[in-house]
N, C-alpha and C positions, 0 to 999 in steps of 0.2 A: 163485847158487842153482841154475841151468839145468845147470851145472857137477855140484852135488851129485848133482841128479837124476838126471843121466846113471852116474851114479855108482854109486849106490843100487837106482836102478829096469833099469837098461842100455840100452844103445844102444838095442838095439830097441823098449820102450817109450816112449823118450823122444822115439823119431822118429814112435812110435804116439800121442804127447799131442800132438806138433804136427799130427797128421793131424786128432784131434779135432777141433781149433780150426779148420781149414779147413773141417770138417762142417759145424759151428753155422755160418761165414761162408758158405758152401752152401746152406745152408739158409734161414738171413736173406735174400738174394738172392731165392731161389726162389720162399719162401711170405711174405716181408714180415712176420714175426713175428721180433722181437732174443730170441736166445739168449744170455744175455752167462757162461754155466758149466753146466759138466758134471760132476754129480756123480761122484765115486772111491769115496765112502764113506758109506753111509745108516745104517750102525749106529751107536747112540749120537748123538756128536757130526757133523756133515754138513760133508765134507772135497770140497772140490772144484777143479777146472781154472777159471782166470777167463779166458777168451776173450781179454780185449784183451791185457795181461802176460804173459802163457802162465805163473802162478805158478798153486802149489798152493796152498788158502787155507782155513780157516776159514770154514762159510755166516753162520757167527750176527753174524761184526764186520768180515768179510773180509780179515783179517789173515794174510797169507803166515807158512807153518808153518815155525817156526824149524827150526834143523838138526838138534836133538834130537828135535822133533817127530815131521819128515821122514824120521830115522831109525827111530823106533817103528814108523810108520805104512806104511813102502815095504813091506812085505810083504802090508800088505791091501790096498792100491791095485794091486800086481803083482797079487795074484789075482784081483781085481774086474775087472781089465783082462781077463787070460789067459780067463778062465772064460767071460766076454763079459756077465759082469753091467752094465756102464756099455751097452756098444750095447745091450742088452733098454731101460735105462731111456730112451735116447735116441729107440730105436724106439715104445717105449710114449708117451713127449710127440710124435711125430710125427704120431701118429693122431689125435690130438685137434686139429692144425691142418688146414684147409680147405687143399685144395690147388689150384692152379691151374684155374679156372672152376668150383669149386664153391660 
């Protein structure tokens, strides 16, 4: 699957979805609140990164997206990536946690 993605979405993104996942584990750390996914996709159906796996998944059953899926879908995850839609939403749940001695 890690394989496809690299594939589909390229190099660069896919070394941009492992950086993710060291955010959220950054972040876990720092503020003691578990992030376990990072939405790609809020239109419609809710397509997301799952922190421990590093799979793209399904939010509603968290079922990793088949290859046909993965294929439909890589071009809205490349642009939610490129565009910085996903860091706005990450930024936006940031401020809502208490940060260190607050």
């Amino acid at each position: 699957m890690k394989k496809l993605v690299r594939e589909l979405l390229g190099e660069d993104i896919a070394n941009y979805l492992e950086l993710l996942r060291a955010k959220l584990a950054f972040a876990e750390e720092l503020y003691g609140v578990r992030m376990n996914y990072v939405p790609l996709i809020t239109e419609g159906e809710i397509v997301i990164l799952d922190k421990k796996d590093g799979l793209i998944k399904w939010l509603r059953n968290k079922r990793p997206l088949s290859e046909e899926e993965l294929r439909e879908l890589s071009n809205k995850i490349r642009e939610n990536l490129e565009n910085g839609y996903v860091e706005m939403l990450l930024a936006m749940n940031m401020s809502c946690i208490n940060g260190p001695g607050e």
